[in-house]
C-alpha positions as CSV (number, residue, x, y, z in Angstrom):
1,X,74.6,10.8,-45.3
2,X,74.2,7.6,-42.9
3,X,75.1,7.7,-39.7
4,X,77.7,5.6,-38.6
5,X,76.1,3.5,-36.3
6,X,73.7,2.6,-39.0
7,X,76.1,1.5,-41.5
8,X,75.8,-2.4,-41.8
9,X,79.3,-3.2,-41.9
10,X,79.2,-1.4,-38.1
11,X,76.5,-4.1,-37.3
12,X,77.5,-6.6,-34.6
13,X,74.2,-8.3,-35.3
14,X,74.8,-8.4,-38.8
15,X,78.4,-10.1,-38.6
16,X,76.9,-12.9,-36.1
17,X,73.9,-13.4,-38.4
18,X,76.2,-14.2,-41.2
19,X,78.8,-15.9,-39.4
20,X,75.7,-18.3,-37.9
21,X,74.3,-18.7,-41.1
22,X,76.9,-19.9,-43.0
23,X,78.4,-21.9,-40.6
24,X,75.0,-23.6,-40.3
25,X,75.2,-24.5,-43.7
26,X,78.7,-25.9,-43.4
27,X,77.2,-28.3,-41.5
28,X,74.4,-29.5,-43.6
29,X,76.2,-31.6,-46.3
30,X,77.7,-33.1,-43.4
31,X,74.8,-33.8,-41.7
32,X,72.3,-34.5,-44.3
33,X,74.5,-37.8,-45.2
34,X,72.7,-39.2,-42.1
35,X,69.4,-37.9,-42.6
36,X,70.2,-35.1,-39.7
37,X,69.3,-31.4,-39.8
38,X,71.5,-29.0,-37.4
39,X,68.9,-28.9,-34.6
40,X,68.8,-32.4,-34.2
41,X,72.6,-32.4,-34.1
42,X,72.4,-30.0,-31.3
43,X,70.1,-32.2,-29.5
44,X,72.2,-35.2,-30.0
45,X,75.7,-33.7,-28.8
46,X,73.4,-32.8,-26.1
47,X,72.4,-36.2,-25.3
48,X,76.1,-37.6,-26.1
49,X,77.0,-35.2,-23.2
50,X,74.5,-37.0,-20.5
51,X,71.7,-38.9,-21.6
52,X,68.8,-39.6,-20.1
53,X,67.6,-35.8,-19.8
54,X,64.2,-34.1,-19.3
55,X,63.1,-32.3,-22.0
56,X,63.5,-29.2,-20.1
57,X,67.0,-29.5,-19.5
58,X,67.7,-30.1,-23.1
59,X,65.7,-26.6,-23.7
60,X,67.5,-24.7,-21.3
61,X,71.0,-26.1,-22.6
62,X,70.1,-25.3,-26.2
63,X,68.9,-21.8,-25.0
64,X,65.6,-22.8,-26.4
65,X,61.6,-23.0,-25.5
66,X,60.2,-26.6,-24.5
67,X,57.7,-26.2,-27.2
68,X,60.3,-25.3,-29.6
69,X,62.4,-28.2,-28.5
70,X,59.5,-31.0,-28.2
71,X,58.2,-31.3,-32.5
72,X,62.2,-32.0,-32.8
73,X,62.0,-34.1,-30.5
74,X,58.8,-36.1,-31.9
75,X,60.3,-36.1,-35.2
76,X,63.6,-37.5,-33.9
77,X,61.8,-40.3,-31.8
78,X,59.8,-41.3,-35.3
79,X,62.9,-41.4,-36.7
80,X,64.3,-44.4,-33.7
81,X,67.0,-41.8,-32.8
82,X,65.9,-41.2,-29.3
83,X,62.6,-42.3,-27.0
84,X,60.4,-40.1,-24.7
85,X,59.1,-41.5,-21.5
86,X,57.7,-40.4,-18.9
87,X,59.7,-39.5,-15.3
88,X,59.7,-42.2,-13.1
89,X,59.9,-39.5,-9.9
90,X,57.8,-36.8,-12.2
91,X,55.1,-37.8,-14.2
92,X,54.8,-34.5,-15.6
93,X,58.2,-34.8,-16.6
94,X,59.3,-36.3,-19.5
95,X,63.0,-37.7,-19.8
96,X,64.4,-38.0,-23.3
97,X,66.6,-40.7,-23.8
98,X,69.1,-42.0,-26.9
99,X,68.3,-45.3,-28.7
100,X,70.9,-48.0,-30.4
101,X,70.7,-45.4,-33.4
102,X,71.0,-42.3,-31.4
103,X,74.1,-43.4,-29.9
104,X,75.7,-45.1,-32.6
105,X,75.2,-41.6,-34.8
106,X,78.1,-40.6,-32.4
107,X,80.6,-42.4,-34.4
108,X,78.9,-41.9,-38.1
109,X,79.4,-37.9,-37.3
110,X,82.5,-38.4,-35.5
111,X,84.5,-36.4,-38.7
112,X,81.8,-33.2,-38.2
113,X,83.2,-31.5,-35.3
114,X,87.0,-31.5,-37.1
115,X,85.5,-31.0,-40.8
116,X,83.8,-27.7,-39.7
117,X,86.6,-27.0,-37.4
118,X,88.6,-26.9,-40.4
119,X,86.7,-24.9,-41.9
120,X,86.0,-22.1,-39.6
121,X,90.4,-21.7,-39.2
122,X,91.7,-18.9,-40.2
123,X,94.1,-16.3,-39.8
124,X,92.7,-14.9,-36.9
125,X,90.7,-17.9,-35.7
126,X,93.3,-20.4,-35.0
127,X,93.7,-23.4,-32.2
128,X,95.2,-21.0,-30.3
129,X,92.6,-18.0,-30.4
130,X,89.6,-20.2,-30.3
131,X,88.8,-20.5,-26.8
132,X,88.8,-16.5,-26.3
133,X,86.5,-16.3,-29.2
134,X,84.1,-19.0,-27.4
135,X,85.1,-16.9,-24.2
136,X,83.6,-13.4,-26.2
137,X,80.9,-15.3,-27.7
138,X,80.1,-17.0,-23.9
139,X,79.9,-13.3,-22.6
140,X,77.9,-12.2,-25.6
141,X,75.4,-14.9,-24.5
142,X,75.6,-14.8,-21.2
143,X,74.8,-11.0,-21.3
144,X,71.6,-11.5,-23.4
145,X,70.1,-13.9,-21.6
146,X,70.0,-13.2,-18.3
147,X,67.2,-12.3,-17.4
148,X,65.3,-14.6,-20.1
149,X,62.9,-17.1,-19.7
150,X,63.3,-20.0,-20.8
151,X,60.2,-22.0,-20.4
């Protein structure tokens, strides 16, 4: 006999996995309309947020490594979504910034925050029990990474 705690459906882990993974691909019909994966969204509602950002900050924000971060960040500056200079206070810095196409992407995926949205409501995820589920899930993350480095 299995041991409760080893049961899957008593998983935590399991439940986020699959709750990530599938909302992931919500996103990618979306996306993929534009030529974007789900990374470079992440980047980009990053950038929408401030632009003009070193590539650390966008790391740290994404709860990511720099050298994870920076081949997306190539790709995306091959693409003429964003450039990458570098700081003008810093050389060893360098500060990602959006282009004409970066920013105008804002309105082209303006529906993908709502459609998803929709999609994730349910009976117990409503408009009114979101933000304690983004509270538990802020907790969740805030618990696991402290401590973590991020560079």
């Amino acid at each position: 006999m299995v041991k409760e705690e080893f049961k899957l459906d008593n998983q935590l882990c399991f439940r986020l996995y699959t709750a990530s993974r599938l909302l992931t691909q919500a996103y990618h019909p979306l996306l993929s309309e534009q030529g974007m994966t789900y990374p470079q969204y992440l980047v980009l509602l990053v950038l929408w947020e401030r632009d003009a950002q070193p590539v650390n900050d966008i790391a740290k924000r994404l709860f990511l490594e720099t050298n994870t971060v920076t081949p997306l960040l190539q790709r995306m500056e091959k693409e003429g979504i964003l450039t990458r200079a570098k700081g003008k206070q810093d050389a060893r810095q360098m500060i990602v910034s959006l282009t004409r196409k970066g920013k105008d992407l804002q309105n082209k995926l303006s529906c993908v925050p709502f459609t998803v949205g929709n999609a994730v409501m349910c009976e117990s995820v409503t408009p009114e029990t979101a933000p304690d589920l983004f509270r538990m899930l802020d907790d969740i993350i805030a618990k696991l990474s402290s401590g973590r480095k991020t560079e």
